[in-house]
C-alpha positions in Angstrom: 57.0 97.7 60.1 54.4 99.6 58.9 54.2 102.6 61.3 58.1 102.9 60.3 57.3 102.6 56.4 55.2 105.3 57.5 57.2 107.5 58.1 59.6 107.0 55.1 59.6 109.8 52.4 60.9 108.4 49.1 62.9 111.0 47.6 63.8 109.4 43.8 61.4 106.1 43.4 58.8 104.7 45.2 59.3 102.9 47.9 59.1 99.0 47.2 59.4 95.8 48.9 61.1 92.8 47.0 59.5 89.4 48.7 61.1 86.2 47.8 60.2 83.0 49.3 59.0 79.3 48.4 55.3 78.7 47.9 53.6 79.0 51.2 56.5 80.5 53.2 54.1 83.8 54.0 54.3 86.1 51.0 50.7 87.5 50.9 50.3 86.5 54.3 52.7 89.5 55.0 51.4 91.4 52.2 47.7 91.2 54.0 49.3 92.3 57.6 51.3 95.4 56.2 48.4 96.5 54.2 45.8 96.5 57.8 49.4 98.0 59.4 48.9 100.7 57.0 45.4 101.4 58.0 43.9 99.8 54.6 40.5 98.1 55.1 40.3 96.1 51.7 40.9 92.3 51.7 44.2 91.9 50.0 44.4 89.1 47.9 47.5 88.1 46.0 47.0 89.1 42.0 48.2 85.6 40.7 46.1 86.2 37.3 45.8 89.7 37.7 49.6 90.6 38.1 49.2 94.3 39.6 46.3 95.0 42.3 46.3 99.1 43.3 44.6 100.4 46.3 44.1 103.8 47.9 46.3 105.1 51.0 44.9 107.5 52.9 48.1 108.2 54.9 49.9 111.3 54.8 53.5 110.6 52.8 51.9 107.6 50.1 48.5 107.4 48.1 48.9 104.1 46.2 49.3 100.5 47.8 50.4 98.3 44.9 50.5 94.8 45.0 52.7 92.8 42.3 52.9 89.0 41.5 55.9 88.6 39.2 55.4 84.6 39.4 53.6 84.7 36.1 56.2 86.9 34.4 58.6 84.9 32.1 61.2 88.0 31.7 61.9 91.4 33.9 60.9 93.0 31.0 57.2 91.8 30.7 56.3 94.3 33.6 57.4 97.2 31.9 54.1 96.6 29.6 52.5 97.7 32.7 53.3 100.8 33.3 56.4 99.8 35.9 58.2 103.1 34.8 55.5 105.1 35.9 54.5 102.7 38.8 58.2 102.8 40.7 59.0 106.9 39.8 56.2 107.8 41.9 57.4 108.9 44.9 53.9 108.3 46.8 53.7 104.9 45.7 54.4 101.7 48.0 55.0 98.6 46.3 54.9 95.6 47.5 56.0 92.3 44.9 55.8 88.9 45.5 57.9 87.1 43.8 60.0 89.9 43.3 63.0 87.7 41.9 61.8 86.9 38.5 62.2 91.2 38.3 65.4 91.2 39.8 67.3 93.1 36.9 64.8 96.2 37.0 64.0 97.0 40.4 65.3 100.2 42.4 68.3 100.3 42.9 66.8 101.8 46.4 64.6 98.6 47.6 63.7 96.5 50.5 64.9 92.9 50.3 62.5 90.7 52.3 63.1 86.4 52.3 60.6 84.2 53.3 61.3 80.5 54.8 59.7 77.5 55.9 61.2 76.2 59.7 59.8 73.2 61.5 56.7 73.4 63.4 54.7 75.7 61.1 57.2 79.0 61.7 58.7 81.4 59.3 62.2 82.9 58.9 61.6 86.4 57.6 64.6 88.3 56.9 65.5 91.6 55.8 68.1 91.8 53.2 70.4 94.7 52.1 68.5 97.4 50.8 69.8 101.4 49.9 68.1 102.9 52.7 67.8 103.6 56.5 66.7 100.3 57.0 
């Protein structure tokens, strides 16, 4: 998925990715894997307490990795105290939110829609939902 993220150039927002999922269904597990996919070197950890976590990209189309936790966040509006606006107009940004339905109401209307789920035997649904793009 990364190579093809890649290769995306965001024309109007950044481009971001809307996890949902229980507890423990593989969020930041996924998180950590795009982020190496991406060619990042850092150890992602999810920002629980922290909320927002922004790395450097050095890849040709995207400069920032950011990495949301909206399970803290008792409205959509709260994130908007962080600089959201400026965070999903950037076109170079990739943006990646766990928890991404406590935002719902404010995300791009051009978005990636990815559910997590807990099968038997220690495996994981992941699902790609409807999203405006060429995914």
């Amino acid at each position: 998925m990364a190579s093809e993220l890649l290769k995306t150039k965001m024309k109007k927002n950044a481009l971001v990715l809307a996890l949902s999922g229980e507890l423990g269904s593989g969020k930041t597990t996924f998180t950590q894997g795009l982020a190496k996919g991406l060619g990042m070197k850092e150890k992602i950890k999810s920002p629980t307490f922290l909320i927002i976590k922004s790395y450097k990209l050095r890849v040709k189309n995207f400069k920032n990795f950011i990495h949301i936790d909206a399970y803290r966040l008792k409205k959509p509006k709260d994130i908007l105290a962080l600089g959201w606006r400026e965070m999903s107009g950037d076109t170079k940004n990739i943006i990646v939110i766990e928890w991404a339905k406590h935002i719902a109401k404010i995300l791009p209307a051009h978005h990636i829609d990815i559910n997590f789920k807990h099968i038997p035997e220690n495996k994981r649904k992941i699902t790609l939902g409807h999203a405006v793009s060429k995914w």
